[in-house]
N, CA, C and O atoms as a DFTB+ gen file, in Angstrom:
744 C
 N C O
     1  1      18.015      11.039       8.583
     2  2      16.739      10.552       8.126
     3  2      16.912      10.002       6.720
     4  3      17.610      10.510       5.842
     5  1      16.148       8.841       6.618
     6  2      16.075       8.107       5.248
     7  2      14.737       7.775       4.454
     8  3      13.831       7.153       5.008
     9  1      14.646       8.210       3.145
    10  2      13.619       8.215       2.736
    11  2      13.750       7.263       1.563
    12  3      14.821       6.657       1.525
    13  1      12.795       6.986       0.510
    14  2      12.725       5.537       0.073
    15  2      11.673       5.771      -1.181
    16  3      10.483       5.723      -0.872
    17  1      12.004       6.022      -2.587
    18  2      10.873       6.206      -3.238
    19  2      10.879       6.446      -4.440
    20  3      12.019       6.833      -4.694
    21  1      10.016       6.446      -5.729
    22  2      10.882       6.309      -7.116
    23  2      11.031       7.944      -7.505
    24  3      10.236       8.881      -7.565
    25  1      12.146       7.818      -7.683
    26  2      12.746       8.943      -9.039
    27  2      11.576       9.852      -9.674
    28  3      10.503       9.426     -10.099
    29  1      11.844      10.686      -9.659
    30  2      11.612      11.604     -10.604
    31  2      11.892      11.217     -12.005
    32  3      13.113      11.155     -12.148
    33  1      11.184      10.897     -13.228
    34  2      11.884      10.944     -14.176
    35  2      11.799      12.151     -15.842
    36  3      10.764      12.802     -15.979
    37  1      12.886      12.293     -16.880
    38  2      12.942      13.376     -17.401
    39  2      12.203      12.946     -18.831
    40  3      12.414      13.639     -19.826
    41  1      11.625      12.173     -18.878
    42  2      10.964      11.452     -20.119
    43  2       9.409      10.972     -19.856
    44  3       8.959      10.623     -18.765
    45  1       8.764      11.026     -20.976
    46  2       7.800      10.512     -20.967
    47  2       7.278       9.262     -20.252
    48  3       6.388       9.090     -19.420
    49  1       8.534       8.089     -21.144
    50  2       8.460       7.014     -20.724
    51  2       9.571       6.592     -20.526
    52  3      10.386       7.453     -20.855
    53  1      10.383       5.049     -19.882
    54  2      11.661       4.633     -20.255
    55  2      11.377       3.143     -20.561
    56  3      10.818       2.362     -19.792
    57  1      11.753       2.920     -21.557
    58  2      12.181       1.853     -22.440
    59  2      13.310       1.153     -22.228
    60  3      14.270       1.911     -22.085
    61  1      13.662      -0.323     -22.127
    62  2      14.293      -0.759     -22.206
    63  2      15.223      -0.991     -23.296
    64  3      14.613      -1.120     -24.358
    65  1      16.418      -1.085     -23.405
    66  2      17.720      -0.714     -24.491
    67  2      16.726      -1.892     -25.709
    68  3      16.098      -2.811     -25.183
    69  1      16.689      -1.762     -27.041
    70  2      16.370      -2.378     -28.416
    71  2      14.954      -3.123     -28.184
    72  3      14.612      -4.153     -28.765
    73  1      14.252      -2.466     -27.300
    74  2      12.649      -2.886     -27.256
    75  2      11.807      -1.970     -28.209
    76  3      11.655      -0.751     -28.130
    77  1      11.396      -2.677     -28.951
    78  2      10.078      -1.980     -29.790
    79  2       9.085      -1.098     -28.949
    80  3       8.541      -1.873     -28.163
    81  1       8.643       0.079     -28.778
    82  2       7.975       0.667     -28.332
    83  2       6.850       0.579     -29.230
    84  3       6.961       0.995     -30.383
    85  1       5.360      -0.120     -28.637
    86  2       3.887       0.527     -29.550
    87  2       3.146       0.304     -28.462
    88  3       3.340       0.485     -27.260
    89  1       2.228      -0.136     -29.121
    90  2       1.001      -0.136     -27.681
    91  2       1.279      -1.599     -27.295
    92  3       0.175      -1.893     -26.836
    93  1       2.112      -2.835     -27.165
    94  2       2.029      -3.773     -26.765
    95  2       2.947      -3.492     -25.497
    96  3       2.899      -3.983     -24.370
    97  1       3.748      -2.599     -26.015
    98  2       4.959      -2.356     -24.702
    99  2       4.037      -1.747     -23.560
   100  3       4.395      -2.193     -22.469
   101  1       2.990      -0.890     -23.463
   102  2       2.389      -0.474     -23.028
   103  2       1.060      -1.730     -22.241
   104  3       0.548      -1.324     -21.198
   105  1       0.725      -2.733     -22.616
   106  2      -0.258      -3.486     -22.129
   107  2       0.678      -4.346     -21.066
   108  3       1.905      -4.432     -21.031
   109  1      -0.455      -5.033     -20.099
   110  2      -0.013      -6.094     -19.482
   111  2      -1.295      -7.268     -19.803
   112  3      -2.465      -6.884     -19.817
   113  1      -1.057      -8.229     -19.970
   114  2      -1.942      -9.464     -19.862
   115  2      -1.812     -10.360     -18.627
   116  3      -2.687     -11.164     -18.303
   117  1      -0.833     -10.200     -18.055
   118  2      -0.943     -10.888     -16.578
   119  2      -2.108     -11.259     -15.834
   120  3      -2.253     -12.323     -15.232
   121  1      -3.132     -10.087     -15.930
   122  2      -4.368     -10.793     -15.109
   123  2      -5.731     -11.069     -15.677
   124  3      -6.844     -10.728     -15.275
   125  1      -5.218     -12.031     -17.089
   126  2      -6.326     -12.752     -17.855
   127  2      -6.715     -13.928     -16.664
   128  3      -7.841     -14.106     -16.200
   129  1      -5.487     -14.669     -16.306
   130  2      -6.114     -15.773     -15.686
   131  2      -6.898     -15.608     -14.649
   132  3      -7.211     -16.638     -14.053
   133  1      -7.438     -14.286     -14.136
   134  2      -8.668     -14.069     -13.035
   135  2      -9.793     -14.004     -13.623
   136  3     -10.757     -13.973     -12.859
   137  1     -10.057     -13.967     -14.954
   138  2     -11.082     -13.795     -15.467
   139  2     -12.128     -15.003     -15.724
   140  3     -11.601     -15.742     -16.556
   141  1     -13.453     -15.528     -15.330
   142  2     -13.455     -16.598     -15.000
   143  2     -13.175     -17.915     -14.180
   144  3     -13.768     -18.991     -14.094
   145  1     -11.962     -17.364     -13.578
   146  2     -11.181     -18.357     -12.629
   147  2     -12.243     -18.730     -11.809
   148  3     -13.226     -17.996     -11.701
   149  1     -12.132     -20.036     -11.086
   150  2     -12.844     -20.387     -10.007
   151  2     -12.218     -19.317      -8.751
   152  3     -11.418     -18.387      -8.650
   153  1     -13.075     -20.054      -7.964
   154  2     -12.604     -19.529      -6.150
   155  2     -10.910     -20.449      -6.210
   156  3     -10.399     -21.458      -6.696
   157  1     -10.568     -19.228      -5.322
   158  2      -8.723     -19.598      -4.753
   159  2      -9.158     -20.922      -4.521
   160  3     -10.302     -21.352      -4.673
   161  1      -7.899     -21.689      -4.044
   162  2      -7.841     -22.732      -2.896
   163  2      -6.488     -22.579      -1.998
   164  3      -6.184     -23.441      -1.173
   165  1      -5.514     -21.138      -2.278
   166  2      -4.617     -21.207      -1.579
   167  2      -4.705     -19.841      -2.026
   168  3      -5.241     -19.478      -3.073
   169  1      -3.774     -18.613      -0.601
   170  2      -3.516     -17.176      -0.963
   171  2      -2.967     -16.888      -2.032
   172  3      -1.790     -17.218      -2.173
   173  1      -3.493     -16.356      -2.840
   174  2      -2.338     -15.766      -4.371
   175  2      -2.358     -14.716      -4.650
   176  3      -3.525     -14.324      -4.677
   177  1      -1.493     -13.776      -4.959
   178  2      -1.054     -12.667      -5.391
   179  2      -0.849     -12.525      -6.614
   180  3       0.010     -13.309      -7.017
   181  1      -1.365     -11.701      -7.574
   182  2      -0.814     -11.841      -8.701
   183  2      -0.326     -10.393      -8.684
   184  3      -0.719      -9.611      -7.818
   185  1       0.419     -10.085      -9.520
   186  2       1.431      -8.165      -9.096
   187  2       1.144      -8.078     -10.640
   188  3       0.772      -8.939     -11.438
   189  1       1.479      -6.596     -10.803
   190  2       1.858      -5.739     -12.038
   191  2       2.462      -4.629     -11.167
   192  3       1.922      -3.722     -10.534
   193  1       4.120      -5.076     -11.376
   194  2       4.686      -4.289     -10.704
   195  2       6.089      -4.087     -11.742
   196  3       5.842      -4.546     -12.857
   197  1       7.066      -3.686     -11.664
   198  2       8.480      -3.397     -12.911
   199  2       8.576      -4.643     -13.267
   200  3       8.477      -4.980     -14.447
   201  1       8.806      -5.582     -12.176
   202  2       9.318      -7.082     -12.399
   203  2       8.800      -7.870     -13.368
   204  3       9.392      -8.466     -14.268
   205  1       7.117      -7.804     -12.997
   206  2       5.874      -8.249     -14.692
   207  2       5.714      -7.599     -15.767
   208  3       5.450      -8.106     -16.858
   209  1       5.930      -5.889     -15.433
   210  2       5.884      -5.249     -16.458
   211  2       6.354      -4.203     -16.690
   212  3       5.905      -3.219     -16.102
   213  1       7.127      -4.108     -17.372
   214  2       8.373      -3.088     -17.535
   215  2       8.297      -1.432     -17.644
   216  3       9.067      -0.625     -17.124
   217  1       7.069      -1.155     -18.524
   218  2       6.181      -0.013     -18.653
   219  2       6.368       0.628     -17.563
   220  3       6.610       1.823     -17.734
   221  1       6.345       0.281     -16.533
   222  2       5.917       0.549     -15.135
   223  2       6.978       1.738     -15.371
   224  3       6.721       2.941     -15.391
   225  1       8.411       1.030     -15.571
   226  2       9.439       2.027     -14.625
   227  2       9.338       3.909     -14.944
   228  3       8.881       4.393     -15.980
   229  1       9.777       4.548     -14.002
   230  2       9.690       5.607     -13.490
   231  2       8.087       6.087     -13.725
   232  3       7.636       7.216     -13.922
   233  1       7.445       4.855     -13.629
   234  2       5.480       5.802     -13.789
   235  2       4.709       5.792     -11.821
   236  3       3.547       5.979     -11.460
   237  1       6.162       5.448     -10.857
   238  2       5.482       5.145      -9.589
   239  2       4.090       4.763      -9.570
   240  3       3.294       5.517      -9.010
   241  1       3.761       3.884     -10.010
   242  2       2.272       3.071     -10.120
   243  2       2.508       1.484     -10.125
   244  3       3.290       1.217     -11.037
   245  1       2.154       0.479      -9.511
   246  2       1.883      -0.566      -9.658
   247  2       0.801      -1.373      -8.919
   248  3       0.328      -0.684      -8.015
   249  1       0.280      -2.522      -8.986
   250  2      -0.765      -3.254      -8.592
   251  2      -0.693      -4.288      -8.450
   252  3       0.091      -5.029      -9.043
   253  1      -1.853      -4.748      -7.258
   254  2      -1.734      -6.499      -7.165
   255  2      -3.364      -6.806      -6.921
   256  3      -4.265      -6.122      -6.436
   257  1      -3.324      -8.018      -7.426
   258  2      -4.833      -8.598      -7.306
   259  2      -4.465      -9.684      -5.897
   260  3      -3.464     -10.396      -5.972
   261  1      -5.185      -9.722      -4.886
   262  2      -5.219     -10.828      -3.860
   263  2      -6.519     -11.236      -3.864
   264  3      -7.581     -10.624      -3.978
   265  1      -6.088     -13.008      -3.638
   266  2      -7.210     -13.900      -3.890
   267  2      -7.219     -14.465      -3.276
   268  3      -6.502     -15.453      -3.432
   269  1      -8.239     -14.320      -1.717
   270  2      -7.845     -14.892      -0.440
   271  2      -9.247     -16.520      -0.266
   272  3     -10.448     -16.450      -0.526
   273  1      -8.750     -17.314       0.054
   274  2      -9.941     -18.008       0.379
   275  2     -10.244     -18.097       1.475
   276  3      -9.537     -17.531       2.309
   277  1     -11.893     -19.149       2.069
   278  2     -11.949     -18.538       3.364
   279  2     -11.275     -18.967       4.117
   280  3     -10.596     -19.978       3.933
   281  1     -11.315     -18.040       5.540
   282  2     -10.222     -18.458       6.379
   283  2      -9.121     -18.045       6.493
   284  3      -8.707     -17.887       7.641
   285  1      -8.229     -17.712       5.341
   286  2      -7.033     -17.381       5.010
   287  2      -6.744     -15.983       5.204
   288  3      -7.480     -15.021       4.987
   289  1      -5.280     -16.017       5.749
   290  2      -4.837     -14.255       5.906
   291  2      -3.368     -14.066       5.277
   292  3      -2.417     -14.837       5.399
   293  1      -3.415     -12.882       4.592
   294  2      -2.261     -12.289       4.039
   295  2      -1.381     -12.101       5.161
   296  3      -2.125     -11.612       6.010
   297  1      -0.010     -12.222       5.761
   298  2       0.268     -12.399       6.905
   299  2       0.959     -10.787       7.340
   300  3       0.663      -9.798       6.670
   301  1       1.898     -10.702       8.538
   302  2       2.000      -9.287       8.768
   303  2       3.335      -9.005       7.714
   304  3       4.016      -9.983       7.405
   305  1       3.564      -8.133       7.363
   306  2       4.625      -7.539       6.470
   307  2       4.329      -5.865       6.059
   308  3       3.269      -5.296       6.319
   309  1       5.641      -5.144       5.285
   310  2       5.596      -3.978       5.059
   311  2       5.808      -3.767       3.165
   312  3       6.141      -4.523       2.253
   313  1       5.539      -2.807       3.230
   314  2       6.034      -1.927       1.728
   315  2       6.582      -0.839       1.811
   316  3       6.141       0.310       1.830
   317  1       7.813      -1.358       1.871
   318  2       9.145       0.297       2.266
   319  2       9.000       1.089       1.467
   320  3       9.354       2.250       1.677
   321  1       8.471       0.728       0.377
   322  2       8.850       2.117      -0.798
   323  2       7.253       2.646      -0.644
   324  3       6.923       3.712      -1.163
   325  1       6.477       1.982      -0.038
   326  2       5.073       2.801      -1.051
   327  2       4.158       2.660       0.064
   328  3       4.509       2.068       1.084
   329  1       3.120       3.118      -0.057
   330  2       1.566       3.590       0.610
   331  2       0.773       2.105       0.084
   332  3       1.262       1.669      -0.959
   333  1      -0.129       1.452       0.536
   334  2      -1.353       0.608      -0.133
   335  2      -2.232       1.056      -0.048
   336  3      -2.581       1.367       1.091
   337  1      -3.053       1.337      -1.091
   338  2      -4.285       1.294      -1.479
   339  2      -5.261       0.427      -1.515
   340  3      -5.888       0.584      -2.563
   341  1      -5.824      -0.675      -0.671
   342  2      -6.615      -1.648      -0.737
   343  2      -8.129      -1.623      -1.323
   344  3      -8.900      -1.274      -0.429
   345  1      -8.871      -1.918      -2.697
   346  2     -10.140      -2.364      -2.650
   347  2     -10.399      -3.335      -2.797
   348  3      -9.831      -4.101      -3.575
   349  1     -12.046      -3.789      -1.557
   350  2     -12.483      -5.071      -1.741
   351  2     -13.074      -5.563      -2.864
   352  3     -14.297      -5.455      -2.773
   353  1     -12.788      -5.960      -3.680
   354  2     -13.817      -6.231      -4.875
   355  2     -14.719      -7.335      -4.568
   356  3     -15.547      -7.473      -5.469
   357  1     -14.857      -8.200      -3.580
   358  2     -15.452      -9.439      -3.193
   359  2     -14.992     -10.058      -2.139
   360  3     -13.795     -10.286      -1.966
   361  1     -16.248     -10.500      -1.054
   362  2     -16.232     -10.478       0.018
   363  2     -15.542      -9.797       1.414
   364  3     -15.104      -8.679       1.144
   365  1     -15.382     -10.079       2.478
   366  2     -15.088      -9.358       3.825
   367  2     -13.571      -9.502       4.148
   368  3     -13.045     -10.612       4.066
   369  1     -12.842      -8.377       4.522
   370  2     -11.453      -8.526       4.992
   371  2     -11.503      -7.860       6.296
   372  3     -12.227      -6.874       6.433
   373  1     -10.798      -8.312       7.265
   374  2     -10.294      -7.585       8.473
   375  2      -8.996      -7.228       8.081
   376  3      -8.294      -8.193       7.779
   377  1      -8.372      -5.918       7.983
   378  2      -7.342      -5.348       7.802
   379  2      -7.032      -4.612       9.200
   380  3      -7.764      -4.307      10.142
   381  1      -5.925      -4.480       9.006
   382  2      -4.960      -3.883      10.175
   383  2      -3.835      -3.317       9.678
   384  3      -3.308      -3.503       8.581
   385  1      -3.471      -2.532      10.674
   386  2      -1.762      -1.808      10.572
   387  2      -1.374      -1.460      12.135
   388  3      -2.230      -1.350      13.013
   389  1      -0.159      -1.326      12.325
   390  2       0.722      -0.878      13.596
   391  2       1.419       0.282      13.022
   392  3       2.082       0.355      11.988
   393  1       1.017       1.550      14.274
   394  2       1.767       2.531      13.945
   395  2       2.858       2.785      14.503
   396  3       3.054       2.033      15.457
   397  1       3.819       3.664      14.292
   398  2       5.368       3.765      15.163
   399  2       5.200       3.921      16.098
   400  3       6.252       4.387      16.536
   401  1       4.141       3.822      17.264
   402  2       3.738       3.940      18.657
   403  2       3.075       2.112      19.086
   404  3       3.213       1.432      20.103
   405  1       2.505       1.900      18.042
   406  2       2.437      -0.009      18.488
   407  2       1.217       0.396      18.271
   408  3       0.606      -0.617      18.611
   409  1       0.179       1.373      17.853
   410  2      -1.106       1.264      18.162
   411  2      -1.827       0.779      16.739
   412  3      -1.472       0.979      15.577
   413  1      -2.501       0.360      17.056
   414  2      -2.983      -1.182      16.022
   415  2      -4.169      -0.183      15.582
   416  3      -4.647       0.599      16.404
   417  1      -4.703      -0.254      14.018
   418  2      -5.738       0.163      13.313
   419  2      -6.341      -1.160      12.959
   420  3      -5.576      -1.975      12.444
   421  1      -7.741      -1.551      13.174
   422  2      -8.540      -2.439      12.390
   423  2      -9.697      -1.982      11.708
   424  3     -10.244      -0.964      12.132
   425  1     -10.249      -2.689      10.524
   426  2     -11.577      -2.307      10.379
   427  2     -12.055      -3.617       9.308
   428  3     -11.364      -4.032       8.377
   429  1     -13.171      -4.043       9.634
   430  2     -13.515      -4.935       8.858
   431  2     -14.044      -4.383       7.530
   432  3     -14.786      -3.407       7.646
   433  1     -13.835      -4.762       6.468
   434  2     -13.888      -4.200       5.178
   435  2     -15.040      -5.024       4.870
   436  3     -15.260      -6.199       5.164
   437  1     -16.008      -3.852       3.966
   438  2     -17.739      -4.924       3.063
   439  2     -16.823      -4.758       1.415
   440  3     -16.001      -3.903       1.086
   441  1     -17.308      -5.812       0.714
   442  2     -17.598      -5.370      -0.437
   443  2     -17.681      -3.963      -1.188
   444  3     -18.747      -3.385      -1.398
   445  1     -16.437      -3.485      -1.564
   446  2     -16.680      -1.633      -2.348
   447  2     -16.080      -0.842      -1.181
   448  3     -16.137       0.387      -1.175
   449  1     -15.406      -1.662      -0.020
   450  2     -14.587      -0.327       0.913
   451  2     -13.572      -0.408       0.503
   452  3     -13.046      -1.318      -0.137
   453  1     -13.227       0.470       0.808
   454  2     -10.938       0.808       0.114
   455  2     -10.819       0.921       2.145
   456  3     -11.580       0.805       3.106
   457  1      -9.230       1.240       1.856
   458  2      -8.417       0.865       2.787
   459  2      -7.060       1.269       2.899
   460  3      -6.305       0.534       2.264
   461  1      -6.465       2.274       3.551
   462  2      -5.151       2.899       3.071
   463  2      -4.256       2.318       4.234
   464  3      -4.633       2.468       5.396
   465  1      -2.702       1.445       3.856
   466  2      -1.830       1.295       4.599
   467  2      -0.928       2.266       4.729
   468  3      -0.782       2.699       3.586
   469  1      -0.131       2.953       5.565
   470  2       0.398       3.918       5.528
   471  2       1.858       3.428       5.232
   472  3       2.366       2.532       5.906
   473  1       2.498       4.032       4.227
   474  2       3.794       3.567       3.782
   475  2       4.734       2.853       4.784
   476  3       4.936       3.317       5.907
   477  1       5.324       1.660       4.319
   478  2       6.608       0.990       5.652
   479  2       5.611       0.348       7.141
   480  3       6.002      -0.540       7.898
   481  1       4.727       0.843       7.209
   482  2       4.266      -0.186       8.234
   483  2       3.703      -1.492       8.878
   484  3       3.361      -2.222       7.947
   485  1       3.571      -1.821       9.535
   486  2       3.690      -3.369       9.443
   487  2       1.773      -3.844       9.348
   488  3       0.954      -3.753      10.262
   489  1       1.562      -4.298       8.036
   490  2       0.121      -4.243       8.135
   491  2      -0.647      -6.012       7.818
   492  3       0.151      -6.846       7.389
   493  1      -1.717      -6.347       7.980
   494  2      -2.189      -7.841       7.499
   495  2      -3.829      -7.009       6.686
   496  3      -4.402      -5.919       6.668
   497  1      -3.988      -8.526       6.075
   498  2      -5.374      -8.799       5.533
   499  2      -5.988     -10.199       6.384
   500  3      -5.290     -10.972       7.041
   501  1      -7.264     -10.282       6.212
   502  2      -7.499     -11.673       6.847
   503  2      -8.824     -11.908       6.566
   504  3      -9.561     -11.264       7.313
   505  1      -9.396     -12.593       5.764
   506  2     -10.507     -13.489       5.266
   507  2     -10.999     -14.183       6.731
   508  3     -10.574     -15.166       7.339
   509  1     -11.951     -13.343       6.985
   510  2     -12.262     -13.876       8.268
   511  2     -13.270     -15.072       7.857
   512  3     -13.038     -16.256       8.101
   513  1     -14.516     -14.550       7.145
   514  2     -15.391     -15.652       6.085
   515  2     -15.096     -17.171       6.032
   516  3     -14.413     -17.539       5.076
   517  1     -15.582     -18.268       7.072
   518  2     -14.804     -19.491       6.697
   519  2     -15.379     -20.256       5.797
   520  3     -15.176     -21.468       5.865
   521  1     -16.485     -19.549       4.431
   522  2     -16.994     -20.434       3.697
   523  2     -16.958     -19.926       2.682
   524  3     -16.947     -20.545       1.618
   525  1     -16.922     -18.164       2.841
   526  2     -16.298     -17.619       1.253
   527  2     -14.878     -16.642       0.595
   528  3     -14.733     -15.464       0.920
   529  1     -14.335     -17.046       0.059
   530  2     -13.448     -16.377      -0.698
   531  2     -13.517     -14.691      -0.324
   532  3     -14.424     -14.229       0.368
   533  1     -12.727     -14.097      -0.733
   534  2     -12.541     -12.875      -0.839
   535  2     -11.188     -12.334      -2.370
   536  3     -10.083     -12.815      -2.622
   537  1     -11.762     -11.486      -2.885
   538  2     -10.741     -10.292      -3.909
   539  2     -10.590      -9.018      -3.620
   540  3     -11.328      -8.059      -3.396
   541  1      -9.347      -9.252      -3.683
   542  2      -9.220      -7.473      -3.377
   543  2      -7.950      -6.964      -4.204
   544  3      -7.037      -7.698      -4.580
   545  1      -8.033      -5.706      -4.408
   546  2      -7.078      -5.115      -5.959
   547  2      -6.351      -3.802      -4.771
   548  3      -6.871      -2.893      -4.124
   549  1      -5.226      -4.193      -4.892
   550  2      -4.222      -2.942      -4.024
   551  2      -3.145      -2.227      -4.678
   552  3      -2.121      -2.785      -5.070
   553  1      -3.383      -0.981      -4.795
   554  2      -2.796      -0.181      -5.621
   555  2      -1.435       0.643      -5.152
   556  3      -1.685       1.456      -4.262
   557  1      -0.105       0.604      -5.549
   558  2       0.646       1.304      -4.745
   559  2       1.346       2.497      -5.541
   560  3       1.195       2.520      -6.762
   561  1       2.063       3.437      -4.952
   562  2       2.882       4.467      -5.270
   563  2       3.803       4.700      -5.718
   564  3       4.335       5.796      -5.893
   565  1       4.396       2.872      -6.182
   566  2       5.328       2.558      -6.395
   567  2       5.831       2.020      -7.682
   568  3       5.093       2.653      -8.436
   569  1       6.418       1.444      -8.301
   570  2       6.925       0.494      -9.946
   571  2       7.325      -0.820      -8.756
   572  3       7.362      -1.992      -9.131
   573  1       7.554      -0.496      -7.579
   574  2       8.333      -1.649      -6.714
   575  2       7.903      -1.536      -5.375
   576  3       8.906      -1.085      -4.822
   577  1       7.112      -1.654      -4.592
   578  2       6.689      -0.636      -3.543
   579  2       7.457      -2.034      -2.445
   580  3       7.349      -1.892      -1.227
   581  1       8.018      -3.004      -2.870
   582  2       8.616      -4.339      -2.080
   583  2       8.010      -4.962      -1.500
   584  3       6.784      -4.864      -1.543
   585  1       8.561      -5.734      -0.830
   586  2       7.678      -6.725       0.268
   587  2       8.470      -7.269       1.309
   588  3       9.284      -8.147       1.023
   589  1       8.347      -6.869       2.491
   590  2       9.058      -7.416       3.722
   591  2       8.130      -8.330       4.345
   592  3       7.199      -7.808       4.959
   593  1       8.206      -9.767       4.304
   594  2       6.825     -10.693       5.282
   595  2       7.639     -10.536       6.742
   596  3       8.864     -10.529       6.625
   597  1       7.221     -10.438       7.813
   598  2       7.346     -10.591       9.375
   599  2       7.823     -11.952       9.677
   600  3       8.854     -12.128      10.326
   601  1       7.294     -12.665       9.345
   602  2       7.090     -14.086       9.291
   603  2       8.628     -15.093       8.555
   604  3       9.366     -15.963       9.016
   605  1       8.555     -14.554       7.562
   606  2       9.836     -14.991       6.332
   607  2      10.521     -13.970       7.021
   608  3      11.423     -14.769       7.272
   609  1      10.860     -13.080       7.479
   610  2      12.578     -12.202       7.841
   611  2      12.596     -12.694       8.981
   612  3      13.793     -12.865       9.213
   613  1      11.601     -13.272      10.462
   614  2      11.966     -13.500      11.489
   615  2      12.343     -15.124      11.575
   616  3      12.889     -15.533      12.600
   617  1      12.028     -16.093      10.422
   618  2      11.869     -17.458      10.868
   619  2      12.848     -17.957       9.545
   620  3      13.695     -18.809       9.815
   621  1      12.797     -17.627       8.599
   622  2      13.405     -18.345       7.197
   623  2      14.445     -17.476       7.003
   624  3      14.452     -17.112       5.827
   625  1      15.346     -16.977       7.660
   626  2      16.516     -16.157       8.007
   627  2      17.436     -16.664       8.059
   628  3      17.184     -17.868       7.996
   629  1      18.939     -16.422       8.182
   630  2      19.546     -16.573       9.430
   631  2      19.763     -16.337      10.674
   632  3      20.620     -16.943      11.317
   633  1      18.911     -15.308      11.218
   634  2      18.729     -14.892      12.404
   635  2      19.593     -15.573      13.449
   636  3      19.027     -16.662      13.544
   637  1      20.492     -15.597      14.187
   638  2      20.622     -16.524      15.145
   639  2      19.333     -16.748      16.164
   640  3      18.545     -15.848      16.455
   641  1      19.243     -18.446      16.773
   642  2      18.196     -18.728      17.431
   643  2      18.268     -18.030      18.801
   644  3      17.204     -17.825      19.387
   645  1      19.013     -17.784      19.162
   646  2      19.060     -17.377      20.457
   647  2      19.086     -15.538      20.329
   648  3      19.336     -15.047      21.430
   649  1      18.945     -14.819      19.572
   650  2      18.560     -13.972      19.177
   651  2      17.384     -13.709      19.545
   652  3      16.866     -13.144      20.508
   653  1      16.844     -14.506      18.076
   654  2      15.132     -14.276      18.260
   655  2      14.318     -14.955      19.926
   656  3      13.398     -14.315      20.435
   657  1      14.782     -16.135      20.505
   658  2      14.339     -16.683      21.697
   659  2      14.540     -15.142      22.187
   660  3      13.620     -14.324      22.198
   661  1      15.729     -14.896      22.546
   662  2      15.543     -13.319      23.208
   663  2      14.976     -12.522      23.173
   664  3      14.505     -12.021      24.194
   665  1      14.761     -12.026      21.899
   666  2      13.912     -11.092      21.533
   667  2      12.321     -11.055      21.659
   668  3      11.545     -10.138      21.927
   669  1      12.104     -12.622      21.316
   670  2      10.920     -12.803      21.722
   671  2      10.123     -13.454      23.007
   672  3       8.973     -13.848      23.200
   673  1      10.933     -13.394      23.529
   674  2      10.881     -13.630      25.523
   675  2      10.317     -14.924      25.238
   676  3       9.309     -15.296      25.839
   677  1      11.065     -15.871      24.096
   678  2      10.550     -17.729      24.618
   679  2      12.012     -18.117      24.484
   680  3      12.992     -17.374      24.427
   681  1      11.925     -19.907      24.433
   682  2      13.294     -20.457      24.294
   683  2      13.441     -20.816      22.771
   684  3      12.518     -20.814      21.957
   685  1      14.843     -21.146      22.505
   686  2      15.145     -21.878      21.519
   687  2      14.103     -22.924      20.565
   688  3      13.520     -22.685      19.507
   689  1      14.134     -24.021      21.310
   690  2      12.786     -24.785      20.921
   691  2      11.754     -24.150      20.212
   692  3      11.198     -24.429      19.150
   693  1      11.657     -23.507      20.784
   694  2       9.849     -22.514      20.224
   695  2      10.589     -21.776      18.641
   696  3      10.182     -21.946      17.491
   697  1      11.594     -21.072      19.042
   698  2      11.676     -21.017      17.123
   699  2      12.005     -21.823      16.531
   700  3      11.218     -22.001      15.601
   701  1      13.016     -22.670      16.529
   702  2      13.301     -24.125      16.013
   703  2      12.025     -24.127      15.745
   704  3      11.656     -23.526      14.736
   705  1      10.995     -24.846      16.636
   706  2       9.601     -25.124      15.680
   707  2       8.663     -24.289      14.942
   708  3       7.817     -24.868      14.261
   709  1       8.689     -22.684      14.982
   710  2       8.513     -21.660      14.261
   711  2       9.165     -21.751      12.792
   712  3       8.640     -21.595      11.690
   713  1      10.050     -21.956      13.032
   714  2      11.229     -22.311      11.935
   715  2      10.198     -23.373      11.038
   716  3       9.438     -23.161      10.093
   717  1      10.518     -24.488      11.726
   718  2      10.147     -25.776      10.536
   719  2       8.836     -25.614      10.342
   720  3       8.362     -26.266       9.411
   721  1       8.154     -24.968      10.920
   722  2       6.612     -24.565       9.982
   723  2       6.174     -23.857       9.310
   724  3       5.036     -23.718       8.861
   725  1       8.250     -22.674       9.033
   726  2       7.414     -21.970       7.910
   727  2       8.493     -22.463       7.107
   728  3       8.614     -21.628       6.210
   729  1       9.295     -23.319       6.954
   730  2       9.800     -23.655       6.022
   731  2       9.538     -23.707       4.361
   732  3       8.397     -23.622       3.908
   733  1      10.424     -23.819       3.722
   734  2       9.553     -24.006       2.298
   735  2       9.221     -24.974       2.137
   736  3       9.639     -25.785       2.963
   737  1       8.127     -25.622       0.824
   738  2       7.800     -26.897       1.394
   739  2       8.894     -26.941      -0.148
   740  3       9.139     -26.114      -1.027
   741  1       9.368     -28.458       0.142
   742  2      10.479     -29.179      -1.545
   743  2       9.455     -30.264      -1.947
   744  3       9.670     -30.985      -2.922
């Protein structure tokens, strides 16, 4: 059995080698630009996670703001290291998860519901709303809690094609064009 998760640590805090420690080391400003912002026009994530802010490490805590517009869905993927915490801060989400048996959890989320993903499993968001936006602030257990998309490991891979055709009881063709639609765009 394998387990997945931050450290214990023997200090208060940990600092990076010849960083000034005061209260600036301690802030993040990352999510000024939501303040005021208009409505999305495309899914965005903004994180406070080790990577944005360093503070984080060994405090297993980090966060993300999602800024879905309507229509739009966060797609299926996991967080190996950590649990999600989802609140709606604005408008309606249909959330989901699959448990190690395949059995699917939904619930449409109002305004002020939370929402718990259960660590590593394969879960979505989805702005069902096709005229308004949605925010939602998801809190994890983690400094890094990761991100596996379903979508990006099965199609923007190397996977061999005849793999996935197998796996997914179609032909070749069908991922080939799976493929070039999730390509990156250049």
């Amino acid at each position: 059995m394998a387990t997945a998760g931050d450290p214990d640590i023997l200090f208060d805090f940990i600092a990076p080698p010849n960083v000034a420690v005061d209260g600036n080391f301690f802030t993040f400003t990352g999510m000024r630009s939501l303040v005021g912002a208009g409505p999305p026009t495309a899914f965005k994530v903004l994180k406070a996670t080790l990577a944005e802010f360093p503070a984080l490490n060994g405090q297993s805590v980090s966060i993300a703001v999602l800024e879905f517009p309507a229509g739009i869905p966060n797609p299926p993927h996991t967080h190996p290291r950590s649990a999600e915490l989802l609140f709606l801060v604005d408008g309606t989400l249909q959330v989901g998860f699959v448990d190690t048996t395949n059995k699917l959890f939904t619930q449409t989320l109002q305004t002020g519901d939370m929402f718990v993903f259960p660590k590593g499993l394969v879960h979505f968001q989805y702005n069902v709303d096709a005229k308004a936006p949605a925010l939602a602030i998801s809190a994890f257990g983690s400094a890094n809690a990761g991100l596996v998309s379903i979508p990006n490991t099965l199609f923007n891979t190397s996977i061999d094609n005849n793999v996935l055709a197998l796996s997914l009881k179609t032909d070749v063709a069908t991922i080939q064009h799976l493929k070039a639609g999730l390509a990156p765009k250049s």
